[in-house]
C-alpha positions, -999 to 999 in steps of 0.1 A, spaced: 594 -610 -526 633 -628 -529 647 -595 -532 629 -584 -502 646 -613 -481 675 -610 -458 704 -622 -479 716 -660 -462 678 -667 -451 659 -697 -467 625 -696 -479 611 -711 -447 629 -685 -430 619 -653 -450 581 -664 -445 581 -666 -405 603 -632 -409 569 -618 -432 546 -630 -405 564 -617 -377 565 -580 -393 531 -583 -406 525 -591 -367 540 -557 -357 523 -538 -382 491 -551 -368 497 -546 -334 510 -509 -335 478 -505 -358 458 -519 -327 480 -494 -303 474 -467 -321 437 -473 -322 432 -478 -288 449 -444 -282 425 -426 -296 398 -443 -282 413 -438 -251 419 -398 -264 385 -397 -271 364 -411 -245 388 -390 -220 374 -353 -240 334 -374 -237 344 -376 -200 358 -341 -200 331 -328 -215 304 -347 -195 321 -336 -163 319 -300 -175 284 -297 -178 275 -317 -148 298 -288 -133 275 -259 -149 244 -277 -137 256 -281 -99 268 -242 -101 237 -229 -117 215 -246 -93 238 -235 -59 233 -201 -74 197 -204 -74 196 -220 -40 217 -188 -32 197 -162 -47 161 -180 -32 177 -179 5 186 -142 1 151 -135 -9 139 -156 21 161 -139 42 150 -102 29 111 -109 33 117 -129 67 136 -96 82 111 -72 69 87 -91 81 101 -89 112 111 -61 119 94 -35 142 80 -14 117 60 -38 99 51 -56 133 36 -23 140 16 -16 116 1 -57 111 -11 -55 150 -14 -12 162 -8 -6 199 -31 10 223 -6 33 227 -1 43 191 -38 69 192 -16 87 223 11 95 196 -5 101 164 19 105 131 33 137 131 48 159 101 87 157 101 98 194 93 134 182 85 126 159 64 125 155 26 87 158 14 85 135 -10 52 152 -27 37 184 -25 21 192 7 -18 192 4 -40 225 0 -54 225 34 -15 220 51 0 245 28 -28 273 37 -22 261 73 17 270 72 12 302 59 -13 312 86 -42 308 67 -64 291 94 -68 318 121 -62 294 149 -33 277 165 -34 238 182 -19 245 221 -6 213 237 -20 203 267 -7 180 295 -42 162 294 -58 173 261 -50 193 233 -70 222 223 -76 254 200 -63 293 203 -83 316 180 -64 345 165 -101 363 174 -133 352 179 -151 330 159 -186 346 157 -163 377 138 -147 351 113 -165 348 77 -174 314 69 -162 315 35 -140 301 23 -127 289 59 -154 267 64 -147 246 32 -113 251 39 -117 232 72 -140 206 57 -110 196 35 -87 197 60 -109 164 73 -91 142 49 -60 148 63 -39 119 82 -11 139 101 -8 154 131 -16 183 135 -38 186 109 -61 165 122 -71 176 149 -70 219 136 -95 203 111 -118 188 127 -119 209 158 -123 243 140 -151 226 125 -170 218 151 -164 250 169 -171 271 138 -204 257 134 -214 260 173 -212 298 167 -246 317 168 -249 331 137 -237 297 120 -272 285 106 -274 318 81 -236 317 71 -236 281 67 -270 277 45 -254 291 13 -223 270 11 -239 238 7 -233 232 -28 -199 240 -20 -193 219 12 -215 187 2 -186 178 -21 -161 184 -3 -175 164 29 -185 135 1 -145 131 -4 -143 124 33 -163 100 36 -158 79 1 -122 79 17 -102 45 25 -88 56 56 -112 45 83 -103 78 105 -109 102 80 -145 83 71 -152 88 114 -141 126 108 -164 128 77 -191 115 94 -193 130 126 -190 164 107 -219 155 90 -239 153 120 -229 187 136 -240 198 97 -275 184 100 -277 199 138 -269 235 124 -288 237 86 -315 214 94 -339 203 64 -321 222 48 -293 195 41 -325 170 27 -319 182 -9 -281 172 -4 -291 140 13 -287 118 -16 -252 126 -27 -239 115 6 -260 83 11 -246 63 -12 -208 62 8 -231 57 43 -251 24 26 -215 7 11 -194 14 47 -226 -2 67 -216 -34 51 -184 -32 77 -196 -39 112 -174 -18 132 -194 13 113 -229 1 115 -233 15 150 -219 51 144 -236 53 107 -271 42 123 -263 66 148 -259 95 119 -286 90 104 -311 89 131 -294 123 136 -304 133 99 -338 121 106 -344 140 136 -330 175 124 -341 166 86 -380 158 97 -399 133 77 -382 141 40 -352 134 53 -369 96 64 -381 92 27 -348 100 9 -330 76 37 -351 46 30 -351 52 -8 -311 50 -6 -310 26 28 -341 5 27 -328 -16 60 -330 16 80 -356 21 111 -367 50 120 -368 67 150 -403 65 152 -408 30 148 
């Protein structure tokens, strides 16, 4: 301790002197604690800020991506196209969905529109200023009923123009030939099917088609359709639960009772017991 003492300096002295350095010491120790402190509460800070900074960018991104979607749904919504199909316009059955022959199918065409292109059906759809109508390549009494017959009975399940209306008018005017009954008798295993497709089918058009081509049936074949009755039923009883079809169906099949005779009652009230007859 003496030889740590300034040389000249008393005792008294050279104690003061050790406090004062010991002073120092202590407060540079303090200094440098405070520093870090200070060093490391600024990187908590830092750090803190940064992930506040992540949470407030993730969740403007989410708010971003949820007002495109909004935006997306609200224009398709709103556009013409889907306003069109929610609510139809009287004027839509004036211009019924035509086939595009420029643009790209995106599936094969069906059976019935690819015998149709290649002249298959021996009759042509002429547009009229008022109504449309048919032009037979030659007369219909001449034509064999098979296989155009079931050709046309497919062609019922069609949904574009002109398809349509080739199907379901060479139908009718097929069957209002008169030698029809004879040619038509033996392709009922063959057409009951096919006319079965038409009206199990979800579009309501093609169900009308379906049915009303079932009438003109019954009209030409008579009882003869009875043992071909129950096969077709079944689609009739689950489409009467719709109201807009109870009228036509209960129409039908007091058509089917009347050309079918009293079987023809039996089989209809084993498959539809809410029906009344004709006679009642």
């Amino acid at each position: 301790m003496l030889a740590d003492r300034p040389p000249g300096q008393s005792p008294a002295r050279g104690s003061s002197w050790c406090a004062d350095r010991g002073g120092r010491e202590a407060r540079s120790k303090r200094e440098a604690m405070q520093k870090s402190e200070c060093s490391g509460g600024t990187q908590l800070r830092n750090r803190v800020t940064g992930n506040c900074d992540q949470r407030a960018s993730s969740s403007a991104q989410i708010k971003h991506r949820t007002t495109v979607q909004q935006s997306k749904s609200s224009s398709s919504t709103s556009s013409p196209e889907s306003a069109r199909k929610l609510h139809p316009r009287p004027s839509d059955k004036l211009n019924p969905k035509t086939i595009n022959p420029f643009a790209e199918q995106s599936r094969a065409p069906s059976a019935f529109a690819a015998i149709y292109s290649k002249g298959g059906i021996p009759c042509r759809l002429v547009h009229g200023s008022v109504r449309h109508r048919l032009q037979w390549e030659c007369p219909p009494e001449n034509l064999p009923f098979d296989p155009l017959l079931i050709t046309l009975a497919e062609g019922l399940r069609e949904t574009k123009h002109p398809y349509t209306f080739v199907s379901k008018e060479a139908f009718k005017e097929l069957l209002l030939v008169k030698s029809a009954p004879e040619k038509t008798v033996p392709l009922l295993p063959r057409l009951i099917p096919v006319l079965r497709a038409a009206l199990v089918h979800s579009d309501d058009e093609v169900f009308e088609r379906g049915l009303n081509a079932l009438v003109q049936l019954s009209v030409v074949v008579g009882p003869c359709l009875n043992d071909h009755l129950k096969h077709l039923l079944t689609s009739l009883s689950k489409r009467l639960r719709d109201k807009k079809f109870k009228e036509p169906i209960t129409s039908a099949l007091q058509n089917l009772e009347q050309h079918g005779g009293s079987e023809s009652l039996n089989i209809i009230k084993s498959k539809i017991p809410t029906y009344c007859s004709i006679c009642c």
